[in-house]
N, CA, C and O atoms as CSV, one atom per row, in Angstrom:
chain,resi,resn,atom,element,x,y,z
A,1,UNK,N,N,0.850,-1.169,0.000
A,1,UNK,CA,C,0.000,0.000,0.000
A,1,UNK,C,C,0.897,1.235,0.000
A,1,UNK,O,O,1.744,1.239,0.894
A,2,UNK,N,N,0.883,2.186,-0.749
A,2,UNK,CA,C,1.932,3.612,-1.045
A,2,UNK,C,C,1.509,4.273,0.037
A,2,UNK,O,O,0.363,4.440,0.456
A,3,UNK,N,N,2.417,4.591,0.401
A,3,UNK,CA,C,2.436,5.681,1.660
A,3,UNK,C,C,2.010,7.136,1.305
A,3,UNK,O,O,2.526,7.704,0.342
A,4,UNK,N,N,1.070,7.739,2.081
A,4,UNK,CA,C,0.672,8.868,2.078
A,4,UNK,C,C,2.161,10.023,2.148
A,4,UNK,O,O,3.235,10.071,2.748
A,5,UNK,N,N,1.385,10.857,1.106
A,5,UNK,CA,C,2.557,11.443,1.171
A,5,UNK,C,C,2.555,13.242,1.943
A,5,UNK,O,O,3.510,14.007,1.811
A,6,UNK,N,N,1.479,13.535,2.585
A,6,UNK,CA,C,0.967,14.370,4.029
A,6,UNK,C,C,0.638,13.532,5.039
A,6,UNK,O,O,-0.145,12.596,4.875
A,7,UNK,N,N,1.357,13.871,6.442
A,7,UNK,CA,C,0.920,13.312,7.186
A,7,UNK,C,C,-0.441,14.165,8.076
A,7,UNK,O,O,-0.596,15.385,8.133
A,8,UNK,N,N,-1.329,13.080,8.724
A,8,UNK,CA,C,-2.245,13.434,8.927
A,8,UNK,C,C,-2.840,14.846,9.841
A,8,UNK,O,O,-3.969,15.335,9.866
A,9,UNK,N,N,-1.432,15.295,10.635
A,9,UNK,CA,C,-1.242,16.653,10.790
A,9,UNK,C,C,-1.297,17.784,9.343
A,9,UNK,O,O,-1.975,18.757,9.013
A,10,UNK,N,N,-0.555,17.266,8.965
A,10,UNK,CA,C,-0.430,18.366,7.416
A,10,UNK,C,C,-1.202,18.243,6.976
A,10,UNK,O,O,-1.359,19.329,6.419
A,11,UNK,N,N,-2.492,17.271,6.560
A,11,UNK,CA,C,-3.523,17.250,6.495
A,11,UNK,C,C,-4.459,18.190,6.766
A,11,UNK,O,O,-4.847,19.084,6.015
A,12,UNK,N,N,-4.876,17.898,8.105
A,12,UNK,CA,C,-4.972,18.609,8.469
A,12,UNK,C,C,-4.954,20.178,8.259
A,12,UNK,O,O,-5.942,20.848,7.958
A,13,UNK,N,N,-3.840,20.593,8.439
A,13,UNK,CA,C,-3.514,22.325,8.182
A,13,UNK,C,C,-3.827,22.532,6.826
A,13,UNK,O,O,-4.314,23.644,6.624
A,14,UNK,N,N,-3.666,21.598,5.528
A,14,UNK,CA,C,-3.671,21.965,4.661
A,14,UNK,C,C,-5.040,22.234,4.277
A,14,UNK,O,O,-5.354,23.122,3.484
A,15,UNK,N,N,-6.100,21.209,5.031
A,15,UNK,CA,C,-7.586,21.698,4.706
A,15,UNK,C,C,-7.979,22.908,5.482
A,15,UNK,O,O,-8.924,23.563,5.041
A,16,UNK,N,N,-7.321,23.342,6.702
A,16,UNK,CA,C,-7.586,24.569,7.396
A,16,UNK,C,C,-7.217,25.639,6.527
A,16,UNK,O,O,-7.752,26.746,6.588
A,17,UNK,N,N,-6.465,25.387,5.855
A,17,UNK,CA,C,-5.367,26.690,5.208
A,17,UNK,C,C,-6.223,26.849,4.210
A,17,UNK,O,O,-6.307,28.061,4.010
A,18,UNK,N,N,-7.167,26.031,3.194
A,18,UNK,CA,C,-7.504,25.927,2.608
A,18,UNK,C,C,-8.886,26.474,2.610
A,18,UNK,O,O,-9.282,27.354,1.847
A,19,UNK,N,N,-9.594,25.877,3.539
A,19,UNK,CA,C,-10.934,26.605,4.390
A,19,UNK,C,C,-10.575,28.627,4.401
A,19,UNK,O,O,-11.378,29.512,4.104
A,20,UNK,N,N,-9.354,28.755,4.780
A,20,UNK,CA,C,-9.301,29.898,5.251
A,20,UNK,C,C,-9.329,30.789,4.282
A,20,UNK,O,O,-9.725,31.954,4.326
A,21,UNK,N,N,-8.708,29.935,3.038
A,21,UNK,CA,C,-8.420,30.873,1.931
A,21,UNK,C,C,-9.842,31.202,1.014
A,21,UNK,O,O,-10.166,32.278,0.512
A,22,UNK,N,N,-10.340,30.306,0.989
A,22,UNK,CA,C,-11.598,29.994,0.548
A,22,UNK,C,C,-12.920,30.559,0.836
A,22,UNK,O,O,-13.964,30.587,0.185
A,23,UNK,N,N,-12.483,31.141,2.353
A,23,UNK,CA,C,-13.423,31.376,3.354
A,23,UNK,C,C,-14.766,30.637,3.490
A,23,UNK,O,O,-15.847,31.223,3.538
A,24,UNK,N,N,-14.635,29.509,3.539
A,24,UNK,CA,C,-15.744,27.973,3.341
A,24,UNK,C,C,-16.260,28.137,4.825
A,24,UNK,O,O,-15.410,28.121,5.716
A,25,UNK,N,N,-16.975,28.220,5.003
A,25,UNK,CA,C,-17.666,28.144,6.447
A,25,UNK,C,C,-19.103,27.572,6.467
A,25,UNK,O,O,-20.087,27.947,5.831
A,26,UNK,N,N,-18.938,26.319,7.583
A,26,UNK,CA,C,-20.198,25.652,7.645
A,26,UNK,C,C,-21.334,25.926,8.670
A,26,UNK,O,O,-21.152,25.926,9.888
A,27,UNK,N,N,-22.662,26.187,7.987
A,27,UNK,CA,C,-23.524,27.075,8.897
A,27,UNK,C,C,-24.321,25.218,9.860
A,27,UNK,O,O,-24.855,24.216,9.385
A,28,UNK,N,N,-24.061,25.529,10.916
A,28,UNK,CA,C,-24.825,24.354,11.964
A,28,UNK,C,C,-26.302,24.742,11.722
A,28,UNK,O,O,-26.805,25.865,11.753
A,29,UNK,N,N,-26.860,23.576,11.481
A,29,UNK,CA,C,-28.376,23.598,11.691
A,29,UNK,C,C,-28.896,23.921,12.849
A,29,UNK,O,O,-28.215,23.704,13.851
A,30,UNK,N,N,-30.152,24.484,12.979
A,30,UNK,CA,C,-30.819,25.046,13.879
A,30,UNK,C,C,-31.566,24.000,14.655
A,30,UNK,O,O,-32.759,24.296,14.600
A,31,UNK,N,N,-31.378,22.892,15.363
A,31,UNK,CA,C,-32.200,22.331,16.001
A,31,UNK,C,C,-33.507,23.018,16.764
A,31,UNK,O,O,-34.388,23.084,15.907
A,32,UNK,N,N,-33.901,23.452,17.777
A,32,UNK,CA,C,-34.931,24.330,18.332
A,32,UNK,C,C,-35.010,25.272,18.324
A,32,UNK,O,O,-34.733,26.144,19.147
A,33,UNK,N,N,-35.883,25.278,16.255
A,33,UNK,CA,C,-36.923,26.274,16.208
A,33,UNK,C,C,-38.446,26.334,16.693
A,33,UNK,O,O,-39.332,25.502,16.888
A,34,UNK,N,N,-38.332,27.575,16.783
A,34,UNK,CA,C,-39.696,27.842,17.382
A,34,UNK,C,C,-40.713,28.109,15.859
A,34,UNK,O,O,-40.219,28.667,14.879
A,35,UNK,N,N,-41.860,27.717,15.874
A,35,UNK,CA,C,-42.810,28.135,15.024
A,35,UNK,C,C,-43.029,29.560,14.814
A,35,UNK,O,O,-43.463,30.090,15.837
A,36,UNK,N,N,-42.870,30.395,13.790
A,36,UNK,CA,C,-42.968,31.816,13.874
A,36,UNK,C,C,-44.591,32.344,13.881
A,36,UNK,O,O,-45.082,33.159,14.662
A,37,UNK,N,N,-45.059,31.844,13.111
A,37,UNK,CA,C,-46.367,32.135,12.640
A,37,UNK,C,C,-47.401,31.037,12.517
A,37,UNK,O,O,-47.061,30.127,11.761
A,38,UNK,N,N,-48.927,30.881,13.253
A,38,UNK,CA,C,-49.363,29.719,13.175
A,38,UNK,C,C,-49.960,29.514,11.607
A,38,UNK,O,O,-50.355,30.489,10.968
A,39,UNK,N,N,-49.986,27.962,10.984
A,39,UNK,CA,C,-50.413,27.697,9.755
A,39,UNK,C,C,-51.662,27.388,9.738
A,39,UNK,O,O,-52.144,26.624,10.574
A,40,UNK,N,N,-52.430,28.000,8.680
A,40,UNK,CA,C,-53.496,28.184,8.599
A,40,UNK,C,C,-53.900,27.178,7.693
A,40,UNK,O,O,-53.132,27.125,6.733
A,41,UNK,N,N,-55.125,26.097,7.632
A,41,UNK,CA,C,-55.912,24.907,6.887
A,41,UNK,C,C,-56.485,25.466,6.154
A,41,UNK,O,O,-57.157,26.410,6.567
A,42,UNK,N,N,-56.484,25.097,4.537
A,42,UNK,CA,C,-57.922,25.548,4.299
A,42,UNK,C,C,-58.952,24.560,3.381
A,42,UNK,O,O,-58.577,24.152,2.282
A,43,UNK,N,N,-59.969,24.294,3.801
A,43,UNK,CA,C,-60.729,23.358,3.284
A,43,UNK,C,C,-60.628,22.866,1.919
A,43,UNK,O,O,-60.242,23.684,1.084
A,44,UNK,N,N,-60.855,21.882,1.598
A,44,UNK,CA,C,-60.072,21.031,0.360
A,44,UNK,C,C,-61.754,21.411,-0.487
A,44,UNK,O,O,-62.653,20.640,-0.152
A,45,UNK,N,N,-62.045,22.252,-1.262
A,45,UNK,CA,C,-62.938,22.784,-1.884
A,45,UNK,C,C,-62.947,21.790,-3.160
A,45,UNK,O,O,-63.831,21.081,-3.641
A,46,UNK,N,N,-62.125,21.936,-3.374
A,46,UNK,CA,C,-62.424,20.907,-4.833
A,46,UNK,C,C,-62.299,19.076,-4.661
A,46,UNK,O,O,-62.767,18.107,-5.259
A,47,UNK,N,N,-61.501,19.275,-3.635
A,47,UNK,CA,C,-61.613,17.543,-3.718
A,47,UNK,C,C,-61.635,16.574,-4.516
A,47,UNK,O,O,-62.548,15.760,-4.650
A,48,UNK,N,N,-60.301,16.633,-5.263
A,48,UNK,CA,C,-59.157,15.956,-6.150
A,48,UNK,C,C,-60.983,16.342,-7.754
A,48,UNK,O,O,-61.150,15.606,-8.726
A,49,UNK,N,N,-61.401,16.911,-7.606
A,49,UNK,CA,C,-62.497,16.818,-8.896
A,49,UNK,C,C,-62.048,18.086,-10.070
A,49,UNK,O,O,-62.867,19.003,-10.127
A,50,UNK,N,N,-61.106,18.178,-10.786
A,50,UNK,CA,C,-60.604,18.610,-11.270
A,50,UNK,C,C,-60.969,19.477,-12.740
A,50,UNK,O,O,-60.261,20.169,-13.471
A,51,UNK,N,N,-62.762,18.998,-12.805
A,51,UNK,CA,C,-63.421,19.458,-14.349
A,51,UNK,C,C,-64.397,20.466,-13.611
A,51,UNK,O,O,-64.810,20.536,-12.454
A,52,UNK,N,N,-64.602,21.249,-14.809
A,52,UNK,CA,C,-65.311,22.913,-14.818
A,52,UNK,C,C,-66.421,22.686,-15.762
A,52,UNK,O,O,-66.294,22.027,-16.794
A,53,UNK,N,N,-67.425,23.209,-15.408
A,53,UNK,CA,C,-68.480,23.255,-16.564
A,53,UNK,C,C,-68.552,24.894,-17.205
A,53,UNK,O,O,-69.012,25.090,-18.330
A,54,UNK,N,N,-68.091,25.911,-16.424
A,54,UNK,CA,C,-67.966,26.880,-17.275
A,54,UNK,C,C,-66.650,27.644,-16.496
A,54,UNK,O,O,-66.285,27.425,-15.341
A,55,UNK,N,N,-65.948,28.759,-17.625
A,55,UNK,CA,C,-65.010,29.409,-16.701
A,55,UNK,C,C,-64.980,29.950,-15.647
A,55,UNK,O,O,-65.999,29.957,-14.957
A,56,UNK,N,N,-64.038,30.441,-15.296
A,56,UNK,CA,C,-63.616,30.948,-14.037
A,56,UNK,C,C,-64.624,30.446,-12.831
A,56,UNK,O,O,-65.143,31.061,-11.898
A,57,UNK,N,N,-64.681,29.046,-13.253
A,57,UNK,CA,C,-65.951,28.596,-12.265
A,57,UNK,C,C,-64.656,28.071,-10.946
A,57,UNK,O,O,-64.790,28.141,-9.724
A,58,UNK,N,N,-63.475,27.569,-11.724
A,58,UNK,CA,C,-62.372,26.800,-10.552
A,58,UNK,C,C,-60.688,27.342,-10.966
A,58,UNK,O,O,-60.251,27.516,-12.103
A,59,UNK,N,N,-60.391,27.418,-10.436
A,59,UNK,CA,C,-58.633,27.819,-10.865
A,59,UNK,C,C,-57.700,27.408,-10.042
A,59,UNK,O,O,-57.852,26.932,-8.916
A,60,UNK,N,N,-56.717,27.602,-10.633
A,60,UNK,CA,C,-55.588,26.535,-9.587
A,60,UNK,C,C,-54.258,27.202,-10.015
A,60,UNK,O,O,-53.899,27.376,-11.179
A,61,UNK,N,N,-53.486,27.600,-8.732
A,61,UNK,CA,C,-52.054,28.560,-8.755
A,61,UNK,C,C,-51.220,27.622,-8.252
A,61,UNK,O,O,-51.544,26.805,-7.390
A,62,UNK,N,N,-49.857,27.735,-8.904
A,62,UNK,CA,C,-48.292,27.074,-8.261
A,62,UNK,C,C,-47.545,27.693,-8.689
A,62,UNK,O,O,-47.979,28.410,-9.590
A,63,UNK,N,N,-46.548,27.788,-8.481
A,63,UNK,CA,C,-45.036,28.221,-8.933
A,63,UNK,C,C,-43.541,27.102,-8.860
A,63,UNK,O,O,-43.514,26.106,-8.137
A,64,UNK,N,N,-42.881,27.346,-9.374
A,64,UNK,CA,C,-41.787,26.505,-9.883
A,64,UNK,C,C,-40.670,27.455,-9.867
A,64,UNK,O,O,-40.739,28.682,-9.928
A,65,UNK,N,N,-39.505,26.620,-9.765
A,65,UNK,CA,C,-38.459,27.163,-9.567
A,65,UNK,C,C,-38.011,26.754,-10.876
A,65,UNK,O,O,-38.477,25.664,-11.207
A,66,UNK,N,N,-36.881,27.559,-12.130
A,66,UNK,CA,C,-36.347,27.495,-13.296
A,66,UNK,C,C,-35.307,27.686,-13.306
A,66,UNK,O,O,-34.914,28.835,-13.104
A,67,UNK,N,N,-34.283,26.500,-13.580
A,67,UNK,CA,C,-32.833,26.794,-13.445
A,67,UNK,C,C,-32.241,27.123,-14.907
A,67,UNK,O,O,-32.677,26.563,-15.913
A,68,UNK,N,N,-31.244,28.049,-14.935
A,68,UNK,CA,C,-31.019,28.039,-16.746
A,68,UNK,C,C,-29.212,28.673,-16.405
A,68,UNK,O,O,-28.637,29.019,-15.373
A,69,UNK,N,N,-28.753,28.570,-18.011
A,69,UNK,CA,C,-27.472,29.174,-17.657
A,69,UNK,C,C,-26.558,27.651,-17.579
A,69,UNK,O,O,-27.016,26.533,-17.341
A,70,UNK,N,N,-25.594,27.909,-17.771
A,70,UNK,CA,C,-24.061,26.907,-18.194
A,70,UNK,C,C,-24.193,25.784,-17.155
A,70,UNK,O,O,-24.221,24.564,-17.320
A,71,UNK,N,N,-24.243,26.296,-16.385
A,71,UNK,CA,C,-24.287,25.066,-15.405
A,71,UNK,C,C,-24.964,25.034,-13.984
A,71,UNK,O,O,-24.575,24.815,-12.837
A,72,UNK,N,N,-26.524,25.454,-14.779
A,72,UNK,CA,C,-27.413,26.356,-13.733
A,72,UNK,C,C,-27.192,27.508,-12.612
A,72,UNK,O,O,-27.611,27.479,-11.455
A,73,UNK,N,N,-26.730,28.129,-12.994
A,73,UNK,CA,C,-26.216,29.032,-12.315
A,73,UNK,C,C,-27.224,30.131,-11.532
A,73,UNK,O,O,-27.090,30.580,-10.394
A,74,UNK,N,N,-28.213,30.395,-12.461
A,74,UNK,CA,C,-29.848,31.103,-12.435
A,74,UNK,C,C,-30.599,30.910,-12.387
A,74,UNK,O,O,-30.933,30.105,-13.256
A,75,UNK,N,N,-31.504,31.262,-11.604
A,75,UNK,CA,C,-32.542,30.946,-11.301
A,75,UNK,C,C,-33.893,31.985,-11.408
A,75,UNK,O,O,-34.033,33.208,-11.449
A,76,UNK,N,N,-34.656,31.003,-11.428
A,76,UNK,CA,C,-36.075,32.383,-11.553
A,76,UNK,C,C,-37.011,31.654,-11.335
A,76,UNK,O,O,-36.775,30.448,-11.405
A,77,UNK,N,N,-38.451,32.109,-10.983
A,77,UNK,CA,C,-39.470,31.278,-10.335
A,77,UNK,C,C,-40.824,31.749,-10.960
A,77,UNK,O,O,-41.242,32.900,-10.845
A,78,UNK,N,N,-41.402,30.852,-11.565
A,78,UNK,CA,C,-42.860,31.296,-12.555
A,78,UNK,C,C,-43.816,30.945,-11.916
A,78,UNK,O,O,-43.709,29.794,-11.495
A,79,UNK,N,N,-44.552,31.359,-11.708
A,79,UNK,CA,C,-45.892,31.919,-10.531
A,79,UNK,C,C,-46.596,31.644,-11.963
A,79,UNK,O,O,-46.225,31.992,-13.084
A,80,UNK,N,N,-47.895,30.800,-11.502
A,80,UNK,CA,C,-49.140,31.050,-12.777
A,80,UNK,C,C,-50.880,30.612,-11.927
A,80,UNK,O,O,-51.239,30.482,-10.757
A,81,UNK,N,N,-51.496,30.515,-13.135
A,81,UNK,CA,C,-52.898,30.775,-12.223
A,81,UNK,C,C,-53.613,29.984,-13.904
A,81,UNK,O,O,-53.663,30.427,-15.051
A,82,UNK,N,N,-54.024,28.793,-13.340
A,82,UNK,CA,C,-54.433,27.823,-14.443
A,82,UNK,C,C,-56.166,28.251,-14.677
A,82,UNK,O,O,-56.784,28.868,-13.809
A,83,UNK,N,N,-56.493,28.023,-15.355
A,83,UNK,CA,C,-58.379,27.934,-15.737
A,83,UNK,C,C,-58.695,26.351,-15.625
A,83,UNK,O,O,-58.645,25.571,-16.576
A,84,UNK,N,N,-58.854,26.192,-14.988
A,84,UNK,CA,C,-59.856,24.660,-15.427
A,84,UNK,C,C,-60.556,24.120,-16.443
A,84,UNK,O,O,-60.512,23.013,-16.981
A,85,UNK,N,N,-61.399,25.365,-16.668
A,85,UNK,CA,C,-62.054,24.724,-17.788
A,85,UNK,C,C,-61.787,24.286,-19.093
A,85,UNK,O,O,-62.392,23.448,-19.762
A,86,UNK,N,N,-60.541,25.138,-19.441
A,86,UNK,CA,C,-60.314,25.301,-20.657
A,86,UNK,C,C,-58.608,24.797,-20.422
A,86,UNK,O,O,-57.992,24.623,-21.474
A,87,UNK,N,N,-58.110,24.645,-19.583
A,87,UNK,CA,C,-57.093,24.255,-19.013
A,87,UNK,C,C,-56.176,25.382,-19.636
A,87,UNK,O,O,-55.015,25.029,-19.846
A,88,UNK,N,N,-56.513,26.689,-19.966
A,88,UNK,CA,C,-55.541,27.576,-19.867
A,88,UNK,C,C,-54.901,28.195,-18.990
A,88,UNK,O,O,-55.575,28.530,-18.015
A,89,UNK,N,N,-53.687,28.507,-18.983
A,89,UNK,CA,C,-52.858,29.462,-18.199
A,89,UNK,C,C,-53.641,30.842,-18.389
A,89,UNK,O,O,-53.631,31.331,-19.518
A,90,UNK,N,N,-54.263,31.449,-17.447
A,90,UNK,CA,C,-54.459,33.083,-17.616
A,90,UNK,C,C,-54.191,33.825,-16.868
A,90,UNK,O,O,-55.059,34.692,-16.759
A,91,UNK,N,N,-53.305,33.957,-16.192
A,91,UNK,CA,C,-51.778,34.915,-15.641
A,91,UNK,C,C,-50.595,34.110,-15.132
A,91,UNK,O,O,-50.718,32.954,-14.727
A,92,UNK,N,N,-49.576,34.693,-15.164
A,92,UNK,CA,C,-48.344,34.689,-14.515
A,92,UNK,C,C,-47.199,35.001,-15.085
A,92,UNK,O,O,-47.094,35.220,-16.291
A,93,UNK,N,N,-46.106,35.051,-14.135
A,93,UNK,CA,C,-44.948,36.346,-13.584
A,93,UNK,C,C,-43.844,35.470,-13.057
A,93,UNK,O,O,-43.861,34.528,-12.265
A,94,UNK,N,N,-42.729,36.148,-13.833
A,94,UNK,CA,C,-41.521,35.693,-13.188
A,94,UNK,C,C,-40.955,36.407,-12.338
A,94,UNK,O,O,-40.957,37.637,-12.367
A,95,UNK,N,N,-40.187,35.423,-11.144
A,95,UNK,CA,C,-39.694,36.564,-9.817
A,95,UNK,C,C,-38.565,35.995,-10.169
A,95,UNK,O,O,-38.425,35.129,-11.032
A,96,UNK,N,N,-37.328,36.728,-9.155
A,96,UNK,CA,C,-36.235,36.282,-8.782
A,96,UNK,C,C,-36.208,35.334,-7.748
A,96,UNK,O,O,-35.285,34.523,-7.667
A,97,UNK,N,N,-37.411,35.373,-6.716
A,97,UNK,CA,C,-37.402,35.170,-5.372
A,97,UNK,C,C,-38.866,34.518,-5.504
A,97,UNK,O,O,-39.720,34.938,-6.285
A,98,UNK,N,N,-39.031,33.454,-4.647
A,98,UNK,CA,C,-40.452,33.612,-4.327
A,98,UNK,C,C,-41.176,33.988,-2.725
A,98,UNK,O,O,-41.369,33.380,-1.672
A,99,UNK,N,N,-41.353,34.959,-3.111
A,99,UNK,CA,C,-42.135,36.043,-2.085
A,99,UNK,C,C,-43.271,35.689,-2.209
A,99,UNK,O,O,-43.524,34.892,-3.112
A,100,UNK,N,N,-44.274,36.145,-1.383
A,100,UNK,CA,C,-45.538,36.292,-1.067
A,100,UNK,C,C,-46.115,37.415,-2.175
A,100,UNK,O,O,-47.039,37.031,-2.891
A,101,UNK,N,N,-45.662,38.657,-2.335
A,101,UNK,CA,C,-45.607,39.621,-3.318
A,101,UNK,C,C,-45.571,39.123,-4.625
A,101,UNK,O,O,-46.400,39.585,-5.407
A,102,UNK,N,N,-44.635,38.116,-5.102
A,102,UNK,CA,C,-44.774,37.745,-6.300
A,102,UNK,C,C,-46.317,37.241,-6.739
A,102,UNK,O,O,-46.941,37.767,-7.661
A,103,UNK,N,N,-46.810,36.165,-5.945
A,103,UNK,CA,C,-47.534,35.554,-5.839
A,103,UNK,C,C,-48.825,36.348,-5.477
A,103,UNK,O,O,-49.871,35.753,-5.739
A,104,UNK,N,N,-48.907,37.244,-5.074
A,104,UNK,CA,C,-49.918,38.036,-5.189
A,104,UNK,C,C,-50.482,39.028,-6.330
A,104,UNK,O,O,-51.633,39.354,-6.620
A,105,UNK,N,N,-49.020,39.438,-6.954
A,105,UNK,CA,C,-48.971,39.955,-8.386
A,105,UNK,C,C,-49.819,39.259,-9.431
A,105,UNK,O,O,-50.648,39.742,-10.202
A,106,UNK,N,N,-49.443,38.100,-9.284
A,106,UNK,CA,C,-49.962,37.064,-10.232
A,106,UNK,C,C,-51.241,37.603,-10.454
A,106,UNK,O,O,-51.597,37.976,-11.571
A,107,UNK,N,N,-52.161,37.682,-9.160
A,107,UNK,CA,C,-54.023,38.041,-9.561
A,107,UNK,C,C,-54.532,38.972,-9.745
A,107,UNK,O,O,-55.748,39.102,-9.889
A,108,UNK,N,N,-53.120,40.436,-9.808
A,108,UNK,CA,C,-53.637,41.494,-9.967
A,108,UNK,C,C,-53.304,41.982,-11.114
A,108,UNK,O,O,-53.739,43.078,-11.468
């Protein structure tokens, strides 16, 4: 078996030295968080029934995250607001972020 050729001290320093240069710093998880804000239910209105007999009778919003660029580097997040009936898209907006704001944009 070839012998290492740092010993496990130099090792050592060399990943410190390395960390330092790098400035790599590992953030510790937060074990006990507290709940900030209580979550609110809201009744399952449609109940997996997914067909419309006329428009804007049902609609349905999500957003997605879009990675693009060489080696995903960017990102952007498309907020939309579906029709049921007709299964068209009839709004949505790209953010940088997904905010609450974005997502409110969407219906106005």
């Amino acid at each position: 078996m070839p012998r290492s050729r740092y010993s496990a001290v130099e090792k050592l320093a060399l990943i410190t030295e390395f960390q330092n240069a790098n400035r790599c710093q590992v953030r510790q998880k937060k074990r006990s968080r507290i709940q900030q804000q209580e979550q609110y239910l809201q009744d399952n209105v449609l109940d997996q029934q997914f067909n419309a007999s006329r428009p804007n009778q049902a609609c349905l919003a999500d957003s997605t995250e879009l990675v693009y660029g060489v080696n995903g580097q960017y990102k952007v997040r498309l907020s939309g607001v579906l029709d049921l009936y007709g299964r068209h898209l009839i709004a949505h907006r790209l953010s940088e972020t997904e905010t609450s704001n974005a997502e409110i944009q969407v219906f106005q």
